[in-house]
Every structure is written in C-alpha cells, then in structure tokens.
C-alpha positions in Angstrom: 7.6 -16.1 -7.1 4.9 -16.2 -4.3 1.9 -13.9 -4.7 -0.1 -12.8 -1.3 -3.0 -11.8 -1.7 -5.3 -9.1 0.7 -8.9 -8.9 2.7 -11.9 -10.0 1.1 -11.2 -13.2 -0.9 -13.1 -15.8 1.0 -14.8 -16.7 -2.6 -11.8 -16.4 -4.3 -9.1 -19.2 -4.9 -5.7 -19.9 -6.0 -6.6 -20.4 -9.5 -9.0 -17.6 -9.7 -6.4 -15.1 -7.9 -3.8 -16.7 -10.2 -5.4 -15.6 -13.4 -6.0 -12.1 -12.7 -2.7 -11.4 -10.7 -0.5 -12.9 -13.4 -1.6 -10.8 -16.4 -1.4 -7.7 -14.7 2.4 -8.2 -13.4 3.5 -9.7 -17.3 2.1 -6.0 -18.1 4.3 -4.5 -15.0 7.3 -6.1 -15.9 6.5 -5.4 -19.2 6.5 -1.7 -18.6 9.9 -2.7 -17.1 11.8 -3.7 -19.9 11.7 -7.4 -18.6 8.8 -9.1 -21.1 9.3 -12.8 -21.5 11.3 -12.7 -18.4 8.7 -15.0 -16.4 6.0 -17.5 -17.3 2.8 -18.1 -15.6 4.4 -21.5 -14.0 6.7 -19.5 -12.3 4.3 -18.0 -9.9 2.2 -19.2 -7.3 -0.7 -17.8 -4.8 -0.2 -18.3 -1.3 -4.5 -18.5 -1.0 -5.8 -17.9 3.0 -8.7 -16.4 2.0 -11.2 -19.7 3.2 -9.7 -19.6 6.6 -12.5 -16.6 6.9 -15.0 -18.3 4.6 -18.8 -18.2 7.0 -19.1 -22.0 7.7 -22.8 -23.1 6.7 -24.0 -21.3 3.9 -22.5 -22.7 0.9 -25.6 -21.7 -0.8 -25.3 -17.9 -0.6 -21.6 -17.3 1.0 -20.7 -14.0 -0.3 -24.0 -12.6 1.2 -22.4 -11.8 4.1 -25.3 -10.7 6.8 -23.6 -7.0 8.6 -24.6 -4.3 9.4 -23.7 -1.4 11.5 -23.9 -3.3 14.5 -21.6 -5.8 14.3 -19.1 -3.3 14.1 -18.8 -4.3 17.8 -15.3 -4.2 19.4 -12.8 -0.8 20.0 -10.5 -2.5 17.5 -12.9 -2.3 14.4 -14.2 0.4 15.5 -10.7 2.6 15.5 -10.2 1.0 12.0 -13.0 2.3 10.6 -12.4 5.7 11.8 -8.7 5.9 10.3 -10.6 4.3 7.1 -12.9 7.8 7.4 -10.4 10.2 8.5 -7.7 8.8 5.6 -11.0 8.9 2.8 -11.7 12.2 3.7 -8.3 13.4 3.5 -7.9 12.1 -0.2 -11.7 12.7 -1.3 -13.6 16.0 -1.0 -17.0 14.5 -1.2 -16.6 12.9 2.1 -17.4 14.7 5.2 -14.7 14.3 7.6 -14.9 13.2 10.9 -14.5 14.8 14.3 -10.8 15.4 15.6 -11.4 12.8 18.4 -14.0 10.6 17.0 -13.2 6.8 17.3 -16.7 5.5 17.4 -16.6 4.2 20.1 -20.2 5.3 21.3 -22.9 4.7 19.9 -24.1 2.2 16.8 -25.4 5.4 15.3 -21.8 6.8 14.9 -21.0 3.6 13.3 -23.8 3.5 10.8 -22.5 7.4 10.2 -19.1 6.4 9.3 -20.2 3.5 6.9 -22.2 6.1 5.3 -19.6 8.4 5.1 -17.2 6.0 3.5 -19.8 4.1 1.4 -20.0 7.9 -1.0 -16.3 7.8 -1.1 -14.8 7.0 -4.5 -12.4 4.1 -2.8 -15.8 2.4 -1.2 -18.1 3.6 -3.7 -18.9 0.0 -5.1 -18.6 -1.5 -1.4 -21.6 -2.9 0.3 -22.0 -2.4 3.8 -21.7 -6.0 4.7 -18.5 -6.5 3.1 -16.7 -3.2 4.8 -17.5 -4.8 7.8 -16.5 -8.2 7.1 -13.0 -6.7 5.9 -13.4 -5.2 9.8 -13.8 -8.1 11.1 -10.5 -9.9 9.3 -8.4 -7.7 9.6 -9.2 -7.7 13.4 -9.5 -11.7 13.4 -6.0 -12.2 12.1 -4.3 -9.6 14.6 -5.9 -10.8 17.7 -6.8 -14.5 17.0 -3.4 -16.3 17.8 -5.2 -19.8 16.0 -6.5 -17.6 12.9 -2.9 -16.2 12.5 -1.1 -19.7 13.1 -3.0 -21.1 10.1 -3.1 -17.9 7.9 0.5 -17.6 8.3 1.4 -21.4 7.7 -0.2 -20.9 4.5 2.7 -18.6 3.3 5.5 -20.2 5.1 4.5 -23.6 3.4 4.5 -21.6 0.1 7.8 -19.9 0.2 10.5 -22.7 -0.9 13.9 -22.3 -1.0 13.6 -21.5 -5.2 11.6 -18.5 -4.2 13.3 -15.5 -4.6 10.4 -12.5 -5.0 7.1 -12.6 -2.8 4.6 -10.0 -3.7 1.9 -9.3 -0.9 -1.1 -7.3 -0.7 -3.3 -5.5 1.7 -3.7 -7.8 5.0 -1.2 -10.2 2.6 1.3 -7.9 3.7 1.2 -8.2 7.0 1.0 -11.8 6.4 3.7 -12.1 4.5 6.1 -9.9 6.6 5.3 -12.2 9.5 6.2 -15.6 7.3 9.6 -14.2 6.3 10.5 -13.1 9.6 9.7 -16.8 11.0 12.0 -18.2 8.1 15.6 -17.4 9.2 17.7 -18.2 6.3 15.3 -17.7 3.3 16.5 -17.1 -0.1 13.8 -14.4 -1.6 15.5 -11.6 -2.4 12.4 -9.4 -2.9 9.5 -8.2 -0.9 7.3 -6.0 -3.0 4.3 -4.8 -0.5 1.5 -3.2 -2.4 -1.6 -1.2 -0.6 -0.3 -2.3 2.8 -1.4 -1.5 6.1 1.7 -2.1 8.1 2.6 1.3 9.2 -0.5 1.6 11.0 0.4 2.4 14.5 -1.6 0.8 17.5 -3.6 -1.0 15.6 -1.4 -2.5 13.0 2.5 -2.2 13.4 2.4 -2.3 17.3 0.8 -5.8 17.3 3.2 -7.7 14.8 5.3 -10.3 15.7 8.1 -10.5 16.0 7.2 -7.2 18.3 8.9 -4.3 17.3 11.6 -2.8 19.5 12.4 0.2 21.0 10.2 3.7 22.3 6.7 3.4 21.3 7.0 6.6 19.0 10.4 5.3 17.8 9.9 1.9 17.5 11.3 -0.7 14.8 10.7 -3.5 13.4 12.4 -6.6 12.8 14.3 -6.7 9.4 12.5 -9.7 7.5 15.3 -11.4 5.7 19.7 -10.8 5.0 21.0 -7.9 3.7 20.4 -9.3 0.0 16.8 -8.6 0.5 15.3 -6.1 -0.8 11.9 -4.4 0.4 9.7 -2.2 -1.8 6.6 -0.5 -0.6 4.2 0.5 -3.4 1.1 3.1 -1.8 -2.0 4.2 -4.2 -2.7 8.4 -3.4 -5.9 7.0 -2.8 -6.0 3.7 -1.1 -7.3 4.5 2.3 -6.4 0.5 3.5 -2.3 1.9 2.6 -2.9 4.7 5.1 0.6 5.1 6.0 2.3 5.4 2.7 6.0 5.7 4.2 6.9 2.9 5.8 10.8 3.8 6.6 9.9 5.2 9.8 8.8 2.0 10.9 11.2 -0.4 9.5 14.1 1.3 8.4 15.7 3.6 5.5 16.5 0.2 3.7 13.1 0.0 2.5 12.2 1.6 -0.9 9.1 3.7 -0.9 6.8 4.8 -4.0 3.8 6.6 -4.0 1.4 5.5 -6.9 -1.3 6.7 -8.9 -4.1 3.5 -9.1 -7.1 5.2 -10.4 -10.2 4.9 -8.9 -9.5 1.1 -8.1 -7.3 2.6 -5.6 -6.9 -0.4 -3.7 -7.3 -3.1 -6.3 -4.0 -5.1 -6.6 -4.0 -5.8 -10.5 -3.9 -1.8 -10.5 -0.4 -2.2 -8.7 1.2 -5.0 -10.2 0.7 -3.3 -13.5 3.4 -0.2 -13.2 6.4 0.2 -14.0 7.8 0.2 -10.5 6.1 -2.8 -9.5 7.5 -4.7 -12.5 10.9 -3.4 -11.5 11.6 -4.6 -8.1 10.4 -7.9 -8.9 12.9 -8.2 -12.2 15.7 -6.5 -10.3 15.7 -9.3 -8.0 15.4 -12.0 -11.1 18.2 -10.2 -12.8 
C-alpha cells in the first residue's frame, strides 16, 4: 500500500507522515471489520513534500515569509476565491463573497479574502503565510511541467508491481491520479482519494494530464487503471480544499462517492483514514 500525502508538508517526511497515517488507517480498517489485516511494513509514503521546501533557510524553514501580496497570479487568485465562496457556503461565520469576485483587482481584495477565510473554522488555526504557500503549490505543481515531472516520479517510483491500494490526499490526489494513469498495466486495485481537489473545473480537472476529453461542460477523464480497479472518493462536509465532493461527473459512474463527517479537522487526512468507509475500500481490495 502506497500512502500520498497532500499540500503543506515541506517539513514533514516519510517517517514522520508514516507514523501518523498508519495509526489512523489500523483504526479505519478497524472499524471495518479487517483488524490485523495489515502491518505497519506493509505501507509506504510516497513523500514530495521537499520538492517545495524554501532553499536557504534551514534555520527557520517553516516560517514561510507571505503575505497578501504574494498572492500574485489569476491562478492563486481564483483559488482562493473558490476557497471563500466553498467556506462560506459550509460556515455561517464567514462573510461570503461577491457573486463575481475573483480577486483579481486589487491586493486589498486579497488581504480581504485571507481575512475572511482565516475566521473560518477549516482555517481557523492557519497562518496567513502558510494559506498562501498552499497557493502557491498547488499552482506550482499544475503549471510547472519540471515541478510536476519530479513530484510525480516520486509516486511512480513508489508504486511496484506488489502494490495493490494507493491512498492519496489533497494535492496527493491529483498526484497520484496522474502516476497511475502514466503506468499502463499496474496492478493496484484501489484508489482511495481523500479531501481531493480533482473536480475542480478550470483550475484543477481541466489541466490534468492525460487531458480530459470531450465538451468542456461534459468532459472526461482518463480512467486511471483496468477494470479491476476500483476508485473511491471520500469528501469531508467541511473541507473547503474537497470543493467538489462528487467526482462522477468528471470521471465516470464507476467511481464510488462518500460524503464524510471530519470534524473541525475537516481537511486533516488521519480524520479520513480513520472511518469506516475509508477502512473498507482499502480491505475490499486486500480481500
């Protein structure tokens, strides 16, 4: 089993992910009727995160120096606002934005939306700097062809031919979606996609590759494996990053789609990878 992990783990690594992902899906699979089933040795974390880690300041590299300003290009900029628009739809504390507002006018509208999001209970614990550095790689990855190369060779490389489920999260999704569909042949019977972002039109879905085909409005994407795979998609009510929570529109009516309740955590992975429905796709595909 290969474990994917999502924005904002520059810090992080593959033993540090490891150790918090792996108790959390023995108590999924757990709540599955499957304990015992795995062992720790069984899974391993497909770790990107250092491709975004600031070169030169090992001293202090999770103070990250952003502000509202930075938030610089019409791609971060749209993100941000679907981040408002999708908060305020699942939070009443946050004021929503205007019908047509994508920020793309002023700095001031940017510092507003920050604002706006930073009272929200899914950003609540954010600090500026880091909303914008999540910005910043989720738009690095979708529009820097040498950035994706190497993010994505980290998963390929990963995924051998024993592996049979791959768990993603977040930005991991869209990583890992992209790795399967440039390994024709692959044995893993199981995609579980938690808190993903793929449905996003425009900005996410419409720049994958392999490009989706058809209509713009009615446009698919590739299938990423045989017909033996299976494809789950697990969305928190409140995770504002899994802003499309239905993905079949996009991909397909093969896909299997949930609907979660994560808590306030909303977007925190160990708070998918514990339920019940988590711990069953990845121990139907085991069985």
């Amino acid at each position: 089993m290969v474990g994917v992990h999502g924005i904002g783990q520059q810090v992080q690594g593959e033993g540090r992910l490891l150790s918090s992902w792996w108790p959390a899906l023995s108590d999924g699979t757990r709540r599955a009727g499957a304990e015992g089933l795995l062992e720790a040795s069984d899974m391993e974390i497909a770790f990107y995160g250092d491709v975004f880690r600031p070169a030169g300041q090992m001293l202090a590299v999770d103070d990250l120096p952003y502000t509202a300003q930075d938030v610089e290009d019409r791609f971060e900029r749209e993100l941000l606002a679907a981040w408002w628009r999708a908060a305020a739809d699942s939070d009443p504390e946050v004021v929503p934005p205007d019908a047509d507002d994508t920020l793309a006018s002023t700095p001031r509208s940017v510092q507003g939306a920050l604002r706006a999001l930073s009272g929200s209970r899914f950003f609540a614990n954010i600090a500026l700097r880091h909303m914008v550095a999540d910005l910043k790689q989720v738009r690095s990855y979708l529009t820097d062809q040498t950035v994706r190369d190497n993010v994505r060779d980290r998963v390929t490389t990963a995924i051998g031919d024993d592996t049979r489920v791959v768990v993603a999260h977040s930005l991991g999704s869209v990583v890992a979606y992209e790795a399967l569909c440039a390994l024709p042949g692959h044995h893993v019977r199981a995609l579980v996609t938690i808190g993903s972002p793929l449905g996003i039109r425009n900005l996410v879905f419409d720049r994958l590759i392999p490009t989706p085909t058809g209509s713009r409005k009615e446009a698919r994407g590739v299938w990423p494996g045989g017909s033996e795979l299976v494809w789950t998609n697990l969305a928190g009510k409140g995770d504002v990053v899994a802003l499309v929570k239905d993905l079949r529109l996009g991909f397909g009516e093969n896909i299997r789609c949930a609907v979660l309740s994560t808590g306030t955590h909303a977007h925190d992975a160990t708070a998918y990878l514990t339920d019940e429905l988590c711990g069953k796709a990845i121990i139907e595909a085991l069985a």
